[in-house]
PDB file of N, CA, C and O in Angstrom:
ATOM      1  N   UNK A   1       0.836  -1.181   0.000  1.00  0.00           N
ATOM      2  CA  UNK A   1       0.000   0.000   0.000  1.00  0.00           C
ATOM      3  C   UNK A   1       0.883   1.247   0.000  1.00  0.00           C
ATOM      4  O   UNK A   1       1.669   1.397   0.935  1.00  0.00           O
ATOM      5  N   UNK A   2       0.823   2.031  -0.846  1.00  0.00           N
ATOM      6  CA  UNK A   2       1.282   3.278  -0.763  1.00  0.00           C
ATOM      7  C   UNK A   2       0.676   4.382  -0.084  1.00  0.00           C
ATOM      8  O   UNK A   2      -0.523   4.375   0.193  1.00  0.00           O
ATOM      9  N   UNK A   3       1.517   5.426   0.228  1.00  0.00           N
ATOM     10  CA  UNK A   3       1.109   6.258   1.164  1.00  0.00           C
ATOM     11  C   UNK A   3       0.817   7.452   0.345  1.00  0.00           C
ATOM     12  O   UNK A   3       1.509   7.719  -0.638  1.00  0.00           O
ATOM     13  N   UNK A   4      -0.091   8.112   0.680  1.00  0.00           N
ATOM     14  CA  UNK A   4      -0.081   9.099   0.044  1.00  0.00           C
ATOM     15  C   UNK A   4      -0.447  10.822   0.616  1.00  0.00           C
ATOM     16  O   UNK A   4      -0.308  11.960   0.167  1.00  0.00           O
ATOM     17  N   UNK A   5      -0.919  10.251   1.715  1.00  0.00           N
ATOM     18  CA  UNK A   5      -1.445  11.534   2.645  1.00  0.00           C
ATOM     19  C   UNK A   5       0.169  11.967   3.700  1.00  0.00           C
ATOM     20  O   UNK A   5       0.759  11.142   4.396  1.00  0.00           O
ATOM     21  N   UNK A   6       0.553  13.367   3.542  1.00  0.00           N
ATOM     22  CA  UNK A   6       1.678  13.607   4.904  1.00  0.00           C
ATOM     23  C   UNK A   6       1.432  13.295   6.150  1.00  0.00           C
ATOM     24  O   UNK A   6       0.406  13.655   6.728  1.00  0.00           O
ATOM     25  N   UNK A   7       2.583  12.419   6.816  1.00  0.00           N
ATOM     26  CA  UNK A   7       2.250  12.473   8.240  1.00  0.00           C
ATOM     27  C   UNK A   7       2.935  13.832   8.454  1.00  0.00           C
ATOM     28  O   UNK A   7       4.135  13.642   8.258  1.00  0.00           O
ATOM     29  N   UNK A   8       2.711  15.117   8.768  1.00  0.00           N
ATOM     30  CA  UNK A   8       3.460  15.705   9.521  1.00  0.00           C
ATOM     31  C   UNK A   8       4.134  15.480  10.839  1.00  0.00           C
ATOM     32  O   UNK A   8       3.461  14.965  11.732  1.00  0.00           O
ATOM     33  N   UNK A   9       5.542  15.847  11.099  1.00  0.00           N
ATOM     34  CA  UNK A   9       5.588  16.013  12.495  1.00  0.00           C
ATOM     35  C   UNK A   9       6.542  17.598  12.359  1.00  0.00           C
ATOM     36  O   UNK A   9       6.687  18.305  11.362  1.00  0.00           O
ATOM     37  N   UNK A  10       7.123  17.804  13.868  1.00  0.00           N
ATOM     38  CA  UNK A  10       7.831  18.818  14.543  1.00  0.00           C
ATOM     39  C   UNK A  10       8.881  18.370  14.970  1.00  0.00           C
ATOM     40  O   UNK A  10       8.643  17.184  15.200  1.00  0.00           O
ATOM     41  N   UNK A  11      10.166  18.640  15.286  1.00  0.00           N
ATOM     42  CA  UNK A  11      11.120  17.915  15.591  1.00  0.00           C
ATOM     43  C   UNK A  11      11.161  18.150  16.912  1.00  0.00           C
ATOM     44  O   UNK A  11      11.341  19.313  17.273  1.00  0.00           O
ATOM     45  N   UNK A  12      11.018  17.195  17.811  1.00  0.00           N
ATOM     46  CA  UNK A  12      11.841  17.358  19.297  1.00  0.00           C
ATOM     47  C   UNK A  12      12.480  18.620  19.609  1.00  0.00           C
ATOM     48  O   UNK A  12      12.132  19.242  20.613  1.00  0.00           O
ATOM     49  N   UNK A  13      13.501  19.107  18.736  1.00  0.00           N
ATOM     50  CA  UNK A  13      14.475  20.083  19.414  1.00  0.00           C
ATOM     51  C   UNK A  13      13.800  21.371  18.470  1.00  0.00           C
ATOM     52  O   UNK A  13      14.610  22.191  18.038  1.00  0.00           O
ATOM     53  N   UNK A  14      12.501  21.544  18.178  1.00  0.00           N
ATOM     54  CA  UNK A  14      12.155  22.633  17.637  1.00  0.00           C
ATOM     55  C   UNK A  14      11.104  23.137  18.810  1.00  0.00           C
ATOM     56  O   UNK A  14       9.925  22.791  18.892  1.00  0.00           O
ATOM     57  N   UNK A  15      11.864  24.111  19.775  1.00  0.00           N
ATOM     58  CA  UNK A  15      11.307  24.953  20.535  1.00  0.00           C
ATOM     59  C   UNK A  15      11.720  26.369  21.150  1.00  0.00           C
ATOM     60  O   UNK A  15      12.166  26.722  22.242  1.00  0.00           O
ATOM     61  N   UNK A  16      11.363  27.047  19.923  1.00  0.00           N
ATOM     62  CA  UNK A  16      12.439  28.251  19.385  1.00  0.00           C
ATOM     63  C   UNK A  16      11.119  29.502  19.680  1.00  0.00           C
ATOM     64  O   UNK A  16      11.275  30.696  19.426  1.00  0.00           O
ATOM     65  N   UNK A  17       9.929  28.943  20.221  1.00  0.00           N
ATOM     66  CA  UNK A  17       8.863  30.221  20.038  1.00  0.00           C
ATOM     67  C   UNK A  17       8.276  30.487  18.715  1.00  0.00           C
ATOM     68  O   UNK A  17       8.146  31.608  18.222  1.00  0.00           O
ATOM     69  N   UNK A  18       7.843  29.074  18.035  1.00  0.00           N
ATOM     70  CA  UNK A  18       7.084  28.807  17.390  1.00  0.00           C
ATOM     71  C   UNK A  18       7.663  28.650  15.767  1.00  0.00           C
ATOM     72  O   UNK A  18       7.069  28.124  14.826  1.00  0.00           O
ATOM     73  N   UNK A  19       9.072  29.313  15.774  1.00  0.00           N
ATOM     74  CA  UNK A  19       9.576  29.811  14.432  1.00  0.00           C
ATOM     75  C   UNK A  19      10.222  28.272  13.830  1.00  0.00           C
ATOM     76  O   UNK A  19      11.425  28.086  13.649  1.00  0.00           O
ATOM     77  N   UNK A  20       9.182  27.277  13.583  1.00  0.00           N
ATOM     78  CA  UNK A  20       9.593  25.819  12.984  1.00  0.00           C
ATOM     79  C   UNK A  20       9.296  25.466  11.496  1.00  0.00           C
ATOM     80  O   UNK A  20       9.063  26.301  10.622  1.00  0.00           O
ATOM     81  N   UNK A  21       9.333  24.251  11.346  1.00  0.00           N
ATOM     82  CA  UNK A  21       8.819  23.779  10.328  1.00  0.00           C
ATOM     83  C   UNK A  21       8.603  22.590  10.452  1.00  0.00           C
ATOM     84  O   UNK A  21       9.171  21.942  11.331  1.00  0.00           O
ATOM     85  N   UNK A  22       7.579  21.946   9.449  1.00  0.00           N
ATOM     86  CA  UNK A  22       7.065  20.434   9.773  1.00  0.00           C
ATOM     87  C   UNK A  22       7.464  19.740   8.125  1.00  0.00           C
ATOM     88  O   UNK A  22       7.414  20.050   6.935  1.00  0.00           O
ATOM     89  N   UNK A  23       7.808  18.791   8.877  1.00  0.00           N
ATOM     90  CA  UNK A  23       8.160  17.645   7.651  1.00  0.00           C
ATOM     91  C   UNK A  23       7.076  16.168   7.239  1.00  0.00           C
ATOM     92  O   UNK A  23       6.221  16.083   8.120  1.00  0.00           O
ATOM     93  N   UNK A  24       6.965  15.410   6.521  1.00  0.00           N
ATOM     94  CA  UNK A  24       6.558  14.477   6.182  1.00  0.00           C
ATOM     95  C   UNK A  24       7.280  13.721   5.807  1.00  0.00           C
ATOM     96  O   UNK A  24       7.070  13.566   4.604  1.00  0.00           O
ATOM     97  N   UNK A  25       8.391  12.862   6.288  1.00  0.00           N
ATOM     98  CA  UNK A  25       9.269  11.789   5.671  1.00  0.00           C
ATOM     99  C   UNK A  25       8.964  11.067   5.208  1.00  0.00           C
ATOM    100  O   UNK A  25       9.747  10.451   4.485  1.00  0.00           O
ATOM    101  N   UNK A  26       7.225  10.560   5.365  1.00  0.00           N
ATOM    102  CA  UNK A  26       6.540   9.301   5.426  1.00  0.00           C
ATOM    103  C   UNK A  26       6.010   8.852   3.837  1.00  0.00           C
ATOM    104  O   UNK A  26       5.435   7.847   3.419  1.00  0.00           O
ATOM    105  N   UNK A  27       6.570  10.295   3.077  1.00  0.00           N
ATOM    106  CA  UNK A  27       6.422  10.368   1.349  1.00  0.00           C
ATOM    107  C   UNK A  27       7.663   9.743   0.843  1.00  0.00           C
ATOM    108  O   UNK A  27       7.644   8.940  -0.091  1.00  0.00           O
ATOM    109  N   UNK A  28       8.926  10.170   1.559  1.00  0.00           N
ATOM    110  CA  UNK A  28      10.414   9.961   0.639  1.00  0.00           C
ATOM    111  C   UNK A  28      10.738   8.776  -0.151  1.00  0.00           C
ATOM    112  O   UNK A  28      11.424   8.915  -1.163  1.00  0.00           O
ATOM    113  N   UNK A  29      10.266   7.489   0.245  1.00  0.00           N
ATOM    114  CA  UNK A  29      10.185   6.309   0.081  1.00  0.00           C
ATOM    115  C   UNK A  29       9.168   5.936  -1.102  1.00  0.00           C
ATOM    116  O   UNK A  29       9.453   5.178  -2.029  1.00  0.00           O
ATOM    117  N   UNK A  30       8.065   6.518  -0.945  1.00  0.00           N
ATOM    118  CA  UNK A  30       7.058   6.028  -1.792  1.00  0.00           C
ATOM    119  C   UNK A  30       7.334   6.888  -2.784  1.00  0.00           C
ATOM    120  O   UNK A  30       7.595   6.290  -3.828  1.00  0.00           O
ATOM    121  N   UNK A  31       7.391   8.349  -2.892  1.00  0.00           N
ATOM    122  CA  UNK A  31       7.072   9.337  -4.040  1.00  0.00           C
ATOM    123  C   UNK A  31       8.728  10.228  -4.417  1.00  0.00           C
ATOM    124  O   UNK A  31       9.004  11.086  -5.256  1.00  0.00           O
ATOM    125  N   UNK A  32       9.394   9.672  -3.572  1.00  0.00           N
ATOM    126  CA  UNK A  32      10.815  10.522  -3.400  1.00  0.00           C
ATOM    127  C   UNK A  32      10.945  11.989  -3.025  1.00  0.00           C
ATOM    128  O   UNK A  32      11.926  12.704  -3.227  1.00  0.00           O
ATOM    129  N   UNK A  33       9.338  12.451  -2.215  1.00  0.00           N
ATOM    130  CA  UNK A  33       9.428  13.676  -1.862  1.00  0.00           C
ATOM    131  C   UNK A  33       9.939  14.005  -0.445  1.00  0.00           C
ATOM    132  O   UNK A  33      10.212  13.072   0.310  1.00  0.00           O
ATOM    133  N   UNK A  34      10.067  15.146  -0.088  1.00  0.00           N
ATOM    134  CA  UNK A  34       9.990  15.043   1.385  1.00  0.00           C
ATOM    135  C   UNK A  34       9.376  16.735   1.433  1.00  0.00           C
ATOM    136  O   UNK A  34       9.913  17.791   1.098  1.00  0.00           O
ATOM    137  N   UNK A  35       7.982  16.418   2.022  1.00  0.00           N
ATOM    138  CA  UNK A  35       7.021  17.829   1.796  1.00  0.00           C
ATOM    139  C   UNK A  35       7.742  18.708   2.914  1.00  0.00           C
ATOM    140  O   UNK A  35       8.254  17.817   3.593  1.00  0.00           O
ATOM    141  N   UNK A  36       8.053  19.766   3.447  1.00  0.00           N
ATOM    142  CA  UNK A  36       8.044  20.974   4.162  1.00  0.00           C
ATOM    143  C   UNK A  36       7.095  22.061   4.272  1.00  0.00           C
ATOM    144  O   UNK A  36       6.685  22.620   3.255  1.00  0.00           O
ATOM    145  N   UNK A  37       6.732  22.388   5.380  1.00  0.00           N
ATOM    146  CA  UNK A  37       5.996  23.525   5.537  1.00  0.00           C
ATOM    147  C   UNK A  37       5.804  24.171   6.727  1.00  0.00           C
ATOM    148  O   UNK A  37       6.361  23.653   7.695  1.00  0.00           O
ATOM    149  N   UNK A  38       4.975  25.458   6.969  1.00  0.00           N
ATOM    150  CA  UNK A  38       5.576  26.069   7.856  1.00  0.00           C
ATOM    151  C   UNK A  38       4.764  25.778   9.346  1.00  0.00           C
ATOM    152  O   UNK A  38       3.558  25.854   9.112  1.00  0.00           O
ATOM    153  N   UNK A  39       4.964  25.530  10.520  1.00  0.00           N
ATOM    154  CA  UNK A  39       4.620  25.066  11.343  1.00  0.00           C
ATOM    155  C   UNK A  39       3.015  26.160  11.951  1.00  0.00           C
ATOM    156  O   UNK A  39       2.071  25.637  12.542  1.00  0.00           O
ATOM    157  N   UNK A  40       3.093  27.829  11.577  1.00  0.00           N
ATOM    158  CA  UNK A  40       2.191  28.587  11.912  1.00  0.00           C
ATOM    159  C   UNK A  40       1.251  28.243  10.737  1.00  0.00           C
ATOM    160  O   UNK A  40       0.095  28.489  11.082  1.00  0.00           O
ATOM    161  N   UNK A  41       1.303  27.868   9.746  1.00  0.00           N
ATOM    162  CA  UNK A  41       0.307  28.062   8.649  1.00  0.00           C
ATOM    163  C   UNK A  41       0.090  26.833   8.065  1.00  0.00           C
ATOM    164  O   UNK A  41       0.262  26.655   6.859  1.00  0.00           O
ATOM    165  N   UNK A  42      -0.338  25.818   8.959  1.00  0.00           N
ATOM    166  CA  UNK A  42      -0.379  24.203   8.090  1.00  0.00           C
ATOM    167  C   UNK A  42      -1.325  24.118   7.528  1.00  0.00           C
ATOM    168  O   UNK A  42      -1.799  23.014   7.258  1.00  0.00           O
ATOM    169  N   UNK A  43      -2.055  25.568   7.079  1.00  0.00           N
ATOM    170  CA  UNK A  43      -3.567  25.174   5.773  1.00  0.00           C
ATOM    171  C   UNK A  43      -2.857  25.382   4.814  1.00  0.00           C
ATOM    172  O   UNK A  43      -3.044  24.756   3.771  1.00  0.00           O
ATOM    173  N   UNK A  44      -1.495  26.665   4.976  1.00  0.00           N
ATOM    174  CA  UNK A  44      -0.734  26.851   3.465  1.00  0.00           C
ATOM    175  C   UNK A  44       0.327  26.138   3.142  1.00  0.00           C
ATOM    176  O   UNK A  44       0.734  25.105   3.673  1.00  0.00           O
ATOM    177  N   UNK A  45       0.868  26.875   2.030  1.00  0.00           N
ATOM    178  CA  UNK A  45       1.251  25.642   0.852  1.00  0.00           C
ATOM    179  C   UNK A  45       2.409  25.172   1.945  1.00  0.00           C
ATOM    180  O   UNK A  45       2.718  25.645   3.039  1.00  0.00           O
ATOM    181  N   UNK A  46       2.952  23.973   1.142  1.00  0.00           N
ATOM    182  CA  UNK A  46       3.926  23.095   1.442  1.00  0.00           C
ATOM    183  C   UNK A  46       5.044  22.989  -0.113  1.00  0.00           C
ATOM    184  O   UNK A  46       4.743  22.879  -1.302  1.00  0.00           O
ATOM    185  N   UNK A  47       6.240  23.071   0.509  1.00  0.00           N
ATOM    186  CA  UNK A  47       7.797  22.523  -0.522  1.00  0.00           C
ATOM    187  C   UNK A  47       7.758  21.224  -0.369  1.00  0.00           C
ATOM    188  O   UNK A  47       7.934  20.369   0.499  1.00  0.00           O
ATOM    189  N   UNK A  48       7.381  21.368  -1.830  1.00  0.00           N
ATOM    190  CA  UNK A  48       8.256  19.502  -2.130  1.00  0.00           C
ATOM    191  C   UNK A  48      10.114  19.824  -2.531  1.00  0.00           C
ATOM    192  O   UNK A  48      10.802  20.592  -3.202  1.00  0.00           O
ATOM    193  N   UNK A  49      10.270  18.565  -1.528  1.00  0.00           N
ATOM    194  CA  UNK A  49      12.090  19.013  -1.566  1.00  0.00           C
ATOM    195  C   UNK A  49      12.416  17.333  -2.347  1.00  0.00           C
ATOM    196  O   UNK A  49      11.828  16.340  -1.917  1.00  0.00           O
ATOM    197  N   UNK A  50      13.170  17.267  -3.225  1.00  0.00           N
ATOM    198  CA  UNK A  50      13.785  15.510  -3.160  1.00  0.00           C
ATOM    199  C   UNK A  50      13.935  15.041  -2.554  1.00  0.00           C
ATOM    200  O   UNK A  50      14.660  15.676  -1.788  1.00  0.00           O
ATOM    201  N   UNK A  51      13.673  13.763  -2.048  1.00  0.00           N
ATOM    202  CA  UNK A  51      14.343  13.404  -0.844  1.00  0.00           C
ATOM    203  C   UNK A  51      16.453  13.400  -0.795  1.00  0.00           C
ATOM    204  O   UNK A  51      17.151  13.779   0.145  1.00  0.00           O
ATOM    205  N   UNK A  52      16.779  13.010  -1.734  1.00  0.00           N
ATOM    206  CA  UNK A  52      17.851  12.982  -1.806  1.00  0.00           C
ATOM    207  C   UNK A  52      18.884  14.269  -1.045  1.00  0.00           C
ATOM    208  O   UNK A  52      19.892  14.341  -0.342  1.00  0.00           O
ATOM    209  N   UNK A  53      17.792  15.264  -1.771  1.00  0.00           N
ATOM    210  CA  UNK A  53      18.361  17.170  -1.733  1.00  0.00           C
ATOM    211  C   UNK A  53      17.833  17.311  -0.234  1.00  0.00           C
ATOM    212  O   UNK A  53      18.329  18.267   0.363  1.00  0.00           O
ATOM    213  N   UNK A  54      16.716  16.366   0.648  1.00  0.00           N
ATOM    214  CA  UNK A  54      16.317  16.841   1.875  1.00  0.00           C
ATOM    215  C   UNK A  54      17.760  16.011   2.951  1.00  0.00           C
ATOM    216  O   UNK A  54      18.263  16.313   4.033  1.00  0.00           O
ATOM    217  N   UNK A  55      17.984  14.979   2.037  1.00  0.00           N
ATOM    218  CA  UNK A  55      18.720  14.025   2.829  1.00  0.00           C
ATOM    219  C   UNK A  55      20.214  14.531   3.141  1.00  0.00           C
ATOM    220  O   UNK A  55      20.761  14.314   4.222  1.00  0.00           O
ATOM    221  N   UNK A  56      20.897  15.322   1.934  1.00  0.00           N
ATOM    222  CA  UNK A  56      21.936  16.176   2.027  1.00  0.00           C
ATOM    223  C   UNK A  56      21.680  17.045   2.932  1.00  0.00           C
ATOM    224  O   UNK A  56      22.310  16.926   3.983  1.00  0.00           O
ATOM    225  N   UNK A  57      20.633  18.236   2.801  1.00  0.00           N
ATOM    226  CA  UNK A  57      20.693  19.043   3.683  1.00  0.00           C
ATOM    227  C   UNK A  57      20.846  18.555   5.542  1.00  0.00           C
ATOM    228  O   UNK A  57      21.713  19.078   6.241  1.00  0.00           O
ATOM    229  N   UNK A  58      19.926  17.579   6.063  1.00  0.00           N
ATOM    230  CA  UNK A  58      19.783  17.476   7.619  1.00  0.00           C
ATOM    231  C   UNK A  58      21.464  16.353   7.196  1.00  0.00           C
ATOM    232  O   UNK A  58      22.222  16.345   8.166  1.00  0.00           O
ATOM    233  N   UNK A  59      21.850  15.758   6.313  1.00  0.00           N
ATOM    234  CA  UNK A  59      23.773  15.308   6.822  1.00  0.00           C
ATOM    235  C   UNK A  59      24.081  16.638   6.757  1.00  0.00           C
ATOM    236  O   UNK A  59      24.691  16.760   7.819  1.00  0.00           O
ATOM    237  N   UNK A  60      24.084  17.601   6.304  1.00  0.00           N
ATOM    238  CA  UNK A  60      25.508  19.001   6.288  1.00  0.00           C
ATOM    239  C   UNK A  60      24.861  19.567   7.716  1.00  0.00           C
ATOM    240  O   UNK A  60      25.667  19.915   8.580  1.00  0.00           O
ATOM    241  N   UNK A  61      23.676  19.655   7.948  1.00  0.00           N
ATOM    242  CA  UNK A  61      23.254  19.965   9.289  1.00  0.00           C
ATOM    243  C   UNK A  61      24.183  19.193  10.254  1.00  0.00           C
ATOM    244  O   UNK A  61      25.345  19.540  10.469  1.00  0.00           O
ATOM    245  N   UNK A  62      23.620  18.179  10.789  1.00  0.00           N
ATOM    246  CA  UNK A  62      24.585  17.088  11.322  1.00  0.00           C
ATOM    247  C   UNK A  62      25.813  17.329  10.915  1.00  0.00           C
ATOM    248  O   UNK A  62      26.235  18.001  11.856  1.00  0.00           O
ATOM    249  N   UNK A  63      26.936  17.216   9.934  1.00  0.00           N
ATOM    250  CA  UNK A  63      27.933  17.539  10.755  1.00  0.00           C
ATOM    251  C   UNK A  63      28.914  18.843  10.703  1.00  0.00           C
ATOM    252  O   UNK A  63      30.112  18.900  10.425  1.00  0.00           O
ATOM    253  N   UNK A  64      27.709  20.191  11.180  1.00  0.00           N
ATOM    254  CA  UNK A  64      28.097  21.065  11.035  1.00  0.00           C
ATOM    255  C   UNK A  64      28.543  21.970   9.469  1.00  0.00           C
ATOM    256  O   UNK A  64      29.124  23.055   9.481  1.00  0.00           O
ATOM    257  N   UNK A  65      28.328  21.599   8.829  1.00  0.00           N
ATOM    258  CA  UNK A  65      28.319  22.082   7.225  1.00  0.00           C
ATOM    259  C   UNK A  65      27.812  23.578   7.271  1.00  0.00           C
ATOM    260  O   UNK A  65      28.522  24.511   6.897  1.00  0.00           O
ATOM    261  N   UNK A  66      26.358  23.754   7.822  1.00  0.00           N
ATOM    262  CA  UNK A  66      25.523  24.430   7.557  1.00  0.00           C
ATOM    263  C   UNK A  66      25.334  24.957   9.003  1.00  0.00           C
ATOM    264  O   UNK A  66      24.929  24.181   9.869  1.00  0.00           O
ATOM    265  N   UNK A  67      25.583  26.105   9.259  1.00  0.00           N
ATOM    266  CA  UNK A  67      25.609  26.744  10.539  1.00  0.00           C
ATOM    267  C   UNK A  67      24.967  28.426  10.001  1.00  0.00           C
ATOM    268  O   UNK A  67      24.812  28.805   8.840  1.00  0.00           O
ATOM    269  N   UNK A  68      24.781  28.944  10.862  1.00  0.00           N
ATOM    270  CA  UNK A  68      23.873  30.227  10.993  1.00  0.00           C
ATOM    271  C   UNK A  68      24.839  31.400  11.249  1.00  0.00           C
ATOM    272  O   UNK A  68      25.707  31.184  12.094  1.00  0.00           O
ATOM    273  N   UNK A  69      24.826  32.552  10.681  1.00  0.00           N
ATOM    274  CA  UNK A  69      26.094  33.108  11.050  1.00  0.00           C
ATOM    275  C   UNK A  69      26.134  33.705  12.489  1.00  0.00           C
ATOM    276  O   UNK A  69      27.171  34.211  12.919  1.00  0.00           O
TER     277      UNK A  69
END
């Protein structure tokens, strides 16, 4: 059975005063997406990211690649 509806979630360590975002991993596998969107506005739109291009980004996260200035 394929999936087709987002599970959204929030990440554990997103408790910044609301300024998050929610993911759906639960697509990457089936459709190769990985949806994003913004945690205040989950009626509006959502980024489809590749999974591949989502999968790079949270590794350069992890090991420090991608830092905030």
């Amino acid at each position: 059975m394929t999936t087709k509806t987002p599970r959204w979630f929030t990440s554990s360590y997103s408790d910044n005063g609301g300024q998050c975002v929610q993911v759906a991993t639960n697509l990457a596998a089936p459709h190769g997406i990985v949806p994003v969107r913004d945690s205040k506005n989950v009626s509006g739109p959502a980024l489809s990211v590749q999974a591949g291009a989502f999968a790079a980004f949270v590794s350069g996260i992890k090991c420090g690649e991608l830092q905030h200035p």
